[in-house]
GUTINU-739488 format. One record per residue (C-alpha): z, x, y. Coordinates in pm, whole numbers. Last residue first. Example, Ala and Ser with C-alpha at 12.3 -4.5 7.8 and 13.67 -1.06 7.14 Angstrom:
<pts>
<pt><w>714</w><u>1367</u><v>-106</v></pt>
<pt><w>780</w><u>1230</u><v>-450</v></pt>
</pts>
This chain:
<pts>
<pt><w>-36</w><u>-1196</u><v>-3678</v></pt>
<pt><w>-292</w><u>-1322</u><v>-3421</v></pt>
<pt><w>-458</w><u>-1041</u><v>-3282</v></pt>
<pt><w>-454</w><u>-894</u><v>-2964</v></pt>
<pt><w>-647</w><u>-577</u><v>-2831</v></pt>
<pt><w>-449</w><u>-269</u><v>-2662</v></pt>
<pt><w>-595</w><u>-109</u><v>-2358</v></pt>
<pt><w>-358</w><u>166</u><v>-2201</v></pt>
<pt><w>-291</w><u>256</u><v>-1810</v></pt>
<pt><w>-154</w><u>550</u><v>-1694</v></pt>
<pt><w>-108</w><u>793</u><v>-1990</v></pt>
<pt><w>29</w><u>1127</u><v>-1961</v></pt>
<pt><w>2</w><u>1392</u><v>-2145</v></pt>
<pt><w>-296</w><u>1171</u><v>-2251</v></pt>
<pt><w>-325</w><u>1333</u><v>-2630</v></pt>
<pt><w>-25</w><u>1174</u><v>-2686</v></pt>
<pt><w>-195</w><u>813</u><v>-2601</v></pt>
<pt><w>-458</w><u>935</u><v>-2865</v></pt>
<pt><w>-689</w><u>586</u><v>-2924</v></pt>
<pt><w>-958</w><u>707</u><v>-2697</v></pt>
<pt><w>-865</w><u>1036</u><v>-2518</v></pt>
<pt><w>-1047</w><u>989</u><v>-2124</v></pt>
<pt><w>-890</w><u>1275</u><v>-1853</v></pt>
<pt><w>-1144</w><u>1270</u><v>-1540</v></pt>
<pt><w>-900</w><u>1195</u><v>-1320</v></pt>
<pt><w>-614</w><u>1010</u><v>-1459</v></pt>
<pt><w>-489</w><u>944</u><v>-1812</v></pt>
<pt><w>-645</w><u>687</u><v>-1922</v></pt>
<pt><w>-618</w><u>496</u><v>-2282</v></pt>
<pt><w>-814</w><u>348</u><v>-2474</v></pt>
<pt><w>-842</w><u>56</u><v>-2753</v></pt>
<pt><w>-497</w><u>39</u><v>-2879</v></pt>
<pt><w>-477</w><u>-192</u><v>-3150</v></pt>
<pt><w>-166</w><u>-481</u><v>-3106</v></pt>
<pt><w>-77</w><u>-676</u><v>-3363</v></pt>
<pt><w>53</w><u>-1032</u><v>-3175</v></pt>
<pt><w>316</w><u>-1261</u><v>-3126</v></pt>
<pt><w>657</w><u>-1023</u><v>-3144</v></pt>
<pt><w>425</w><u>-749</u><v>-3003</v></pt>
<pt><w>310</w><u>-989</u><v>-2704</v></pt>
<pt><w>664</w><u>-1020</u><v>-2552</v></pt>
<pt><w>678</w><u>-699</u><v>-2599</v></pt>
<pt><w>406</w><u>-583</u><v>-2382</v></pt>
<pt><w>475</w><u>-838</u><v>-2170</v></pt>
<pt><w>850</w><u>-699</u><v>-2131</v></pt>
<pt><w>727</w><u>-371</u><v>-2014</v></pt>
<pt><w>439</w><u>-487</u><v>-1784</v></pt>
<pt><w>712</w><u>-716</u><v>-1631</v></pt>
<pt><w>970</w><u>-475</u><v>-1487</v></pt>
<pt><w>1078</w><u>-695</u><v>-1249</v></pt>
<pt><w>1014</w><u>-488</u><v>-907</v></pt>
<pt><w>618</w><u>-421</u><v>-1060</v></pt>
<pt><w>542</w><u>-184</u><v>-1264</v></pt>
<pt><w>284</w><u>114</u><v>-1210</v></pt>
<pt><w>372</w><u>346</u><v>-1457</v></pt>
<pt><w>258</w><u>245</u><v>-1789</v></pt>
<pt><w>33</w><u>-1</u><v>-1699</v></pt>
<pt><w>-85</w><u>-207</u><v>-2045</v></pt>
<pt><w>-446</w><u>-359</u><v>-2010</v></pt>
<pt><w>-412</w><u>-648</u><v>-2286</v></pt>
<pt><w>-705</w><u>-742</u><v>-2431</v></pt>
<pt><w>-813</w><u>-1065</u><v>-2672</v></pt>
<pt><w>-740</w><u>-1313</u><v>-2428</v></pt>
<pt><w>-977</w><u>-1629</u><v>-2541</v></pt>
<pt><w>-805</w><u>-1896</u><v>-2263</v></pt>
<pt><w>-700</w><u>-2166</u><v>-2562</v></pt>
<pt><w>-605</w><u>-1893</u><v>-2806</v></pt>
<pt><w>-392</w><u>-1659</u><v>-2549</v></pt>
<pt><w>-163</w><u>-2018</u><v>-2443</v></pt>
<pt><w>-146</w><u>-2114</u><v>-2773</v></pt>
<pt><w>1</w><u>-1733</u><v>-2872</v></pt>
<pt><w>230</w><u>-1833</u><v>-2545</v></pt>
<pt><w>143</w><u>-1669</u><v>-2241</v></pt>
<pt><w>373</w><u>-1869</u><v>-2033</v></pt>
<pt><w>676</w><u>-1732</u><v>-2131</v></pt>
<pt><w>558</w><u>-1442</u><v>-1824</v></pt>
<pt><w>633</w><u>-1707</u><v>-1553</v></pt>
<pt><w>369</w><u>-1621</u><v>-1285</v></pt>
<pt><w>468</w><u>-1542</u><v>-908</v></pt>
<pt><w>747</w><u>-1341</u><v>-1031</v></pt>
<pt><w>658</w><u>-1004</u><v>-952</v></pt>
<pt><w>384</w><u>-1005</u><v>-1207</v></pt>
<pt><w>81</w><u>-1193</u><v>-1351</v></pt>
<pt><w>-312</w><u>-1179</u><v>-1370</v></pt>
<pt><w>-553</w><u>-1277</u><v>-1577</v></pt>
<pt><w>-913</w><u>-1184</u><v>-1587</v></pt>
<pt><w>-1202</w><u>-1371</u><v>-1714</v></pt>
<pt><w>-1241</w><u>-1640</u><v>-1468</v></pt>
<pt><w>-1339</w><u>-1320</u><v>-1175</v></pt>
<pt><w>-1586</w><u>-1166</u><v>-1420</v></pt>
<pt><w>-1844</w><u>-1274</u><v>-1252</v></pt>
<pt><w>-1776</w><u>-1021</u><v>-947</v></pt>
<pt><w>-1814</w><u>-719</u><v>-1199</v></pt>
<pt><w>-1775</w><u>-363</u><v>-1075</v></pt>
<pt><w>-1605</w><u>-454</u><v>-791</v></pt>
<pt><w>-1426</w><u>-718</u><v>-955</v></pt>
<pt><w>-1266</w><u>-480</u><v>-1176</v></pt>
<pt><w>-1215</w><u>-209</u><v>-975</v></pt>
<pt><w>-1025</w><u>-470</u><v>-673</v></pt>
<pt><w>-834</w><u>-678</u><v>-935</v></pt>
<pt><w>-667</w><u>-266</u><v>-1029</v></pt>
<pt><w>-624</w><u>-185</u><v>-665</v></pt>
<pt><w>-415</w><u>-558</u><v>-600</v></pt>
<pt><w>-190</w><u>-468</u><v>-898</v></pt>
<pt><w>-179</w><u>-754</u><v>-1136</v></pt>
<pt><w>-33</w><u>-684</u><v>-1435</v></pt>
<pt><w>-339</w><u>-734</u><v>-1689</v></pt>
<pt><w>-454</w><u>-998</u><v>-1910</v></pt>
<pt><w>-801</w><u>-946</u><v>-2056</v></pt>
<pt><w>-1068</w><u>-1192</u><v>-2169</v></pt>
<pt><w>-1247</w><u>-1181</u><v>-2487</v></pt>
<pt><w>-1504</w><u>-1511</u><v>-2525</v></pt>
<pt><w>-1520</w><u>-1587</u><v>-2140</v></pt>
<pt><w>-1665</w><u>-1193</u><v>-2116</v></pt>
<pt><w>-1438</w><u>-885</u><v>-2087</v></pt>
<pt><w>-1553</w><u>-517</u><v>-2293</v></pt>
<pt><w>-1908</w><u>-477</u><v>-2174</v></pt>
<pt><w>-1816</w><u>-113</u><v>-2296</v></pt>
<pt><w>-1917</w><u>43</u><v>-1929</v></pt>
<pt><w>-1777</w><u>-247</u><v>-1734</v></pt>
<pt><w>-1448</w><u>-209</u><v>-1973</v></pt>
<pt><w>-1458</w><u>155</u><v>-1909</v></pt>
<pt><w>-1519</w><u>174</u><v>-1506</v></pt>
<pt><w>-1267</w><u>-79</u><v>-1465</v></pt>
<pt><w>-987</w><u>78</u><v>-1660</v></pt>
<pt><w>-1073</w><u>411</u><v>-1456</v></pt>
<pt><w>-986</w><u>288</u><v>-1155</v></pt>
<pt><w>-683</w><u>97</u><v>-1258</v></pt>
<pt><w>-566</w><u>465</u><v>-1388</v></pt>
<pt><w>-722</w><u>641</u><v>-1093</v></pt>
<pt><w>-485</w><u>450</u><v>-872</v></pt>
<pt><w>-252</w><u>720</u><v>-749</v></pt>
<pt><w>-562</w><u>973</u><v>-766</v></pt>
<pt><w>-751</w><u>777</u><v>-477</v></pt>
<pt><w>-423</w><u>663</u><v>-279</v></pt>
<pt><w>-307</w><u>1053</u><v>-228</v></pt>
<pt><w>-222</w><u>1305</u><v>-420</v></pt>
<pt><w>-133</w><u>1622</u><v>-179</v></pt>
<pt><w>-145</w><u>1930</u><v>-434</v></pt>
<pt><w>75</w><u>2240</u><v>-278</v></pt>
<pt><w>-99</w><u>2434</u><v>-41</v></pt>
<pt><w>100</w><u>2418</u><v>276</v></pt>
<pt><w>422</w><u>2375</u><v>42</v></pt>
<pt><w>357</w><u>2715</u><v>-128</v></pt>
<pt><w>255</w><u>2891</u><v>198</v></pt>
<pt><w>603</w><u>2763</u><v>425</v></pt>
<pt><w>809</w><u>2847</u><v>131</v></pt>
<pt><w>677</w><u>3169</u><v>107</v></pt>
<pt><w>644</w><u>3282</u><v>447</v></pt>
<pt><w>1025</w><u>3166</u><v>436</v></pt>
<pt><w>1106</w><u>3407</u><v>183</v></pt>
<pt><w>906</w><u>3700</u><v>351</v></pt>
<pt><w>1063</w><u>3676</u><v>665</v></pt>
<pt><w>1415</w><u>3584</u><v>572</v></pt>
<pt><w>1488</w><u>3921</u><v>408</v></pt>
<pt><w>1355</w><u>4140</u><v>625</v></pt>
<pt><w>1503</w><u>3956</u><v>946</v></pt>
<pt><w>1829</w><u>3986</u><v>835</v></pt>
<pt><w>1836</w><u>4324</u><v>769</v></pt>
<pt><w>1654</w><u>4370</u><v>1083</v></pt>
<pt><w>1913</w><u>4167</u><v>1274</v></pt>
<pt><w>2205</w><u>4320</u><v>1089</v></pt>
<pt><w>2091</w><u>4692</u><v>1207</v></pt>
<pt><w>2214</w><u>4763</u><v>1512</v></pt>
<pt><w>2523</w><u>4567</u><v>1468</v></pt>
<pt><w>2659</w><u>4722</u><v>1169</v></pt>
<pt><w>2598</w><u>4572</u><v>817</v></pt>
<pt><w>2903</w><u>4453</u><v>650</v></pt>
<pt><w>2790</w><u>4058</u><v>685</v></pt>
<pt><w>2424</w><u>4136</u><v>629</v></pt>
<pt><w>2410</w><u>3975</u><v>291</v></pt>
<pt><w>2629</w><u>3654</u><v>421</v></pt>
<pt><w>2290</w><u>3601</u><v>691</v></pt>
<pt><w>2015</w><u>3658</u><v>465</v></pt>
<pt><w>2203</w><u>3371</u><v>245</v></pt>
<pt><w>2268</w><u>3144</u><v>523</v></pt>
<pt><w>1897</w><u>3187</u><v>636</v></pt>
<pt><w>1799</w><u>3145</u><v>294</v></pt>
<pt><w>1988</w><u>2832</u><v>296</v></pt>
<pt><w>1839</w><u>2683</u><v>620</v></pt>
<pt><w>1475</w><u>2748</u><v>472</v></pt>
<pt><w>1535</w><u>2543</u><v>136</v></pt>
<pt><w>1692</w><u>2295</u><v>363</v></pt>
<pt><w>1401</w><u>2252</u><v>551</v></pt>
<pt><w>1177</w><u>2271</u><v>269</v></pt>
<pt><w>1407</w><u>1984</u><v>92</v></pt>
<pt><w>1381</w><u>1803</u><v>410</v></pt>
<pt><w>982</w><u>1788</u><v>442</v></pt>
<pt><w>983</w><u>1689</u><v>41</v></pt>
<pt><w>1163</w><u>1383</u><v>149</v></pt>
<pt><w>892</w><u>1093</u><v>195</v></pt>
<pt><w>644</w><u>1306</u><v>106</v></pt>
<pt><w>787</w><u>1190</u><v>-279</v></pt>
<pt><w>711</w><u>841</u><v>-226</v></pt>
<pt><w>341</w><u>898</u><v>-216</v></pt>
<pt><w>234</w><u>1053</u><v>-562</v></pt>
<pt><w>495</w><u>1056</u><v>-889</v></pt>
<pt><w>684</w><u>772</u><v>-770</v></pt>
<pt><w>388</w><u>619</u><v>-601</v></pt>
<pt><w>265</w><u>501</u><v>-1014</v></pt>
<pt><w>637</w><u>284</u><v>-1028</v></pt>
<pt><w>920</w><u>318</u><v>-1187</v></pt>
<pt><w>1195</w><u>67</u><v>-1116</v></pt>
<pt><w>1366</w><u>161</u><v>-851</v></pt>
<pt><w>1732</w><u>413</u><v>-841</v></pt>
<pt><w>1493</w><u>712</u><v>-766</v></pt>
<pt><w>1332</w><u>586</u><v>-416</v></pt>
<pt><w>1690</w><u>475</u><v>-280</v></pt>
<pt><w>1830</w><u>806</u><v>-453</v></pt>
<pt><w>1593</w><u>1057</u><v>-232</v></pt>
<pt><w>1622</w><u>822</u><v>62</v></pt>
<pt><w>2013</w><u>859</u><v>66</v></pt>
<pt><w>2035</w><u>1208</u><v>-14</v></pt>
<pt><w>1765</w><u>1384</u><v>169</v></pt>
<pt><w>1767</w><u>1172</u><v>465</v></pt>
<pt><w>2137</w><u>1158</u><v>467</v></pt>
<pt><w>2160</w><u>1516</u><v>467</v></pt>
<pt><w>1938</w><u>1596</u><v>723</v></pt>
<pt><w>2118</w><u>1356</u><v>990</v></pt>
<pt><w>2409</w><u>1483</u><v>868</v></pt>
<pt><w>2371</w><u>1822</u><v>994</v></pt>
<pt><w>2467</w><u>1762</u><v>1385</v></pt>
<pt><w>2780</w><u>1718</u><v>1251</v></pt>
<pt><w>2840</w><u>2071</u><v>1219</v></pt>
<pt><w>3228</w><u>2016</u><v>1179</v></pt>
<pt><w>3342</w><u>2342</u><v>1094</v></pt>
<pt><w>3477</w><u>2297</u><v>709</v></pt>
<pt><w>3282</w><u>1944</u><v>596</v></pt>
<pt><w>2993</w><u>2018</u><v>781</v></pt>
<pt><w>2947</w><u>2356</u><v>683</v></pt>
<pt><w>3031</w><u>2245</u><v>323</v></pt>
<pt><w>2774</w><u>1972</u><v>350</v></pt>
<pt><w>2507</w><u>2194</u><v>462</v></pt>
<pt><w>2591</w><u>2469</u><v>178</v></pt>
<pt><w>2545</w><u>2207</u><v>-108</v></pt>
<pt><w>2205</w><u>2053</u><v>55</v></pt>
<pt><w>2139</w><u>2422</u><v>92</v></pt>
<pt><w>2175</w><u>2493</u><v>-295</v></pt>
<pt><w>1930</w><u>2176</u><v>-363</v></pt>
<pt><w>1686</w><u>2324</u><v>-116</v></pt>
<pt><w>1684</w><u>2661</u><v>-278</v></pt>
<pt><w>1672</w><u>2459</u><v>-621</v></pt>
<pt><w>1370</w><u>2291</u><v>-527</v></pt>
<pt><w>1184</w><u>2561</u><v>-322</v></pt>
<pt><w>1187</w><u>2747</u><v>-616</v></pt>
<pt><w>1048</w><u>2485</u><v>-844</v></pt>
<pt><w>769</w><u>2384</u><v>-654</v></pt>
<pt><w>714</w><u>2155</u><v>-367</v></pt>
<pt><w>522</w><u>1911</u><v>-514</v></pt>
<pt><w>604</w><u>1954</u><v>-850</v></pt>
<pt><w>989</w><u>1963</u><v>-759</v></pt>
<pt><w>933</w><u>1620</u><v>-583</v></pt>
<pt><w>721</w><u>1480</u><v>-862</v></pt>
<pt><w>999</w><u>1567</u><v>-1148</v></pt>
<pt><w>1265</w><u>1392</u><v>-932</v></pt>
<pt><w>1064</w><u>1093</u><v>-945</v></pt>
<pt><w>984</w><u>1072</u><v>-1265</v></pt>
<pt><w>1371</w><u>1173</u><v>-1355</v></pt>
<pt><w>1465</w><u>907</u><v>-1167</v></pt>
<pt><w>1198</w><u>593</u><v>-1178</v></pt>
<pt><w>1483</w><u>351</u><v>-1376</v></pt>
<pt><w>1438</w><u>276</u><v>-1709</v></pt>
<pt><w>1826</w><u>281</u><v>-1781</v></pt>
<pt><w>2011</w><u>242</u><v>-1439</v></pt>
<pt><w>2317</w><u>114</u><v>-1608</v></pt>
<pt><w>2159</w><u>-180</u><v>-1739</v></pt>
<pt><w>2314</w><u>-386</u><v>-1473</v></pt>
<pt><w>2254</w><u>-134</u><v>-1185</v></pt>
<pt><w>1884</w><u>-195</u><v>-1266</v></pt>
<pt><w>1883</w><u>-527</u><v>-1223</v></pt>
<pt><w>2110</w><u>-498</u><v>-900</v></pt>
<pt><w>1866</w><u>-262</u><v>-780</v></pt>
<pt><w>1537</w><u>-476</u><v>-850</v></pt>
<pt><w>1684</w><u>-804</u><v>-728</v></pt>
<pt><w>1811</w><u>-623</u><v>-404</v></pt>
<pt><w>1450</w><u>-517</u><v>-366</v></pt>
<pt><w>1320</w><u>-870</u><v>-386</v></pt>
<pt><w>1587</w><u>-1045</u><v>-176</v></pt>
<pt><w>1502</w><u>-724</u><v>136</v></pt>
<pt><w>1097</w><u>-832</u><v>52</v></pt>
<pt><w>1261</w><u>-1211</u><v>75</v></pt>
<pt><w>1401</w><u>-1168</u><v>423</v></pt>
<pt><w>1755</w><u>-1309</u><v>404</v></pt>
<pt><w>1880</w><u>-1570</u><v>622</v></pt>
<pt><w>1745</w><u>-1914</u><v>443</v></pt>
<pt><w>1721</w><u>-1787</u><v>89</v></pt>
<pt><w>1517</w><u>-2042</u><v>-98</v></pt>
<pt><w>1267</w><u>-1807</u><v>-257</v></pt>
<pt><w>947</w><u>-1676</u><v>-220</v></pt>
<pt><w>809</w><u>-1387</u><v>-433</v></pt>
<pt><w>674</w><u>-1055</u><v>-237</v></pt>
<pt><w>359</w><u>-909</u><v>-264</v></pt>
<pt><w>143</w><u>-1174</u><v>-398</v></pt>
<pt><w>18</w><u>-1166</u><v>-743</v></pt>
<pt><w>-312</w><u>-1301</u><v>-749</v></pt>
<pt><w>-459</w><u>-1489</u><v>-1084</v></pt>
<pt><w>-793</w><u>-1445</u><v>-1142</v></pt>
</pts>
């Protein structure tokens, strides 16, 4: 098999290559205008994850907390407000990736319930504006209570994916095509090559090590899977990842690198835990990894 390291190499002599390699992605992106970029995946995770109310609370209180700093000078605020804005777009401008929708997301949900909070607070508190002294603080306190038990309850129980249900896609890939006897040295399978989705497949089948090939962020030039190139090493499959590219984009152009060469067939697709629709990718919702079989055209 054919490991795909983390980060390429290059020739740089100052810059780190992971800092090259994400610079590469954005300016790649930025060039198409952001078009296929993880942003509405990722802003669809972080209102799952928190919910929908807490999501527009904390989007009003990002607009509140920059007005407060802006008019009396609450600098002390920033801090919040770069976290939420300039981590939330760093994640949003990548390329889409399978953490979009599961890790990256904790990554700021902890501000937008903050902020969420801080603008009930200023709401609770602009209600109680005509309210005489005596009674503003209950006033007050009425109406934050039960809104921030709320928040507090819906984030405490909201669904925490973690590493198992990020990669049940490259899980489940290995569990059919060990299942289906699907890869042998006479129908091989080409794959992007996520470390978690080698790991399933060889874990399942050590043998099956000369059988799989791997490629993606630029440690294997995609032009060389040439039809010639497919014939000579018997790759009939192609296990497509829908979300989990790489900084280059390469399961994308693969895919249509091998349409213009090949009819595909889609075999299977999976669609996460326990969700299995053979040859229905609508059926999916959403699909996370797809089979498709090559055939010369």
């Amino acid at each position: 098999v054919v490991a795909a390291p983390a980060v390429p190499t290059h020739g740089h002599r100052f810059v780190p290559a992971s800092i090259q390699l994400y610079y590469d992605n954005i300016t790649g992106l930025a060039k198409r205008g952001f078009r296929g970029s993880a942003w509405n995946l990722y802003f669809d995770a972080i209102r799952t994850q928190v919910s929908s109310p807490i999501y527009l609370l904390a989007i009003a209180g990002f607009v509140v907390a920059t007005a407060t700093v802006a008019l009396r000078r609450r600098y002390e605020m920033v801090p919040l407000l770069l976290w939420m804005l300039l981590v939330t777009l760093g994640f949003a401008i990548q390329h889409p990736a399978l953490s979009h929708s599961t890790r990256y997301p904790s990554y700021v949900t902890p501000v937008f319930v903050v902020l969420a909070v801080f603008f009930v607070m200023w709401l609770a508190r602009l209600a109680t504006l005509s309210a005489g002294d005596e009674m503003r603080q209950w006033y007050r306190t009425a109406i934050i209570a039960p809104l921030v038990a709320f928040i507090a309850f819906v984030y405490i129980t909201a669904a925490n994916p973690g590493a198992r249900e990020l990669y049940a896609g490259h899980r489940e890939l290995a569990d059919y095509v060990a299942a289906h006897d699907t890869i042998s040295n006479d129908s091989q399978l080409l794959y992007l090559g996520w470390p978690s989705a080698t790991y399933y497949l060889l874990d399942n089948h050590p043998s099956l090590e000369a059988d799989l090939h791997a490629f993606g962020w630029g440690n294997v030039p995609l032009e060389r899977f040439t039809p010639a190139y497919v014939a000579d090493h018997h790759i009939r499959y192609y296990a497509y990842d829908h979300t989990g590219s790489d900084y280059f984009n390469s399961a994308d152009l693969m895919l249509a690198q091998l349409k213009r060469d090949f009819a595909l067939t889609r075999v299977q697709s999976f669609c996460g835990p326990g969700v299995t629709r053979p040859n229905d990718a609508a059926a999916c919702g959403k699909a996370y990894v797809t089979i498709f079989e090559l055939a010369p055209k």
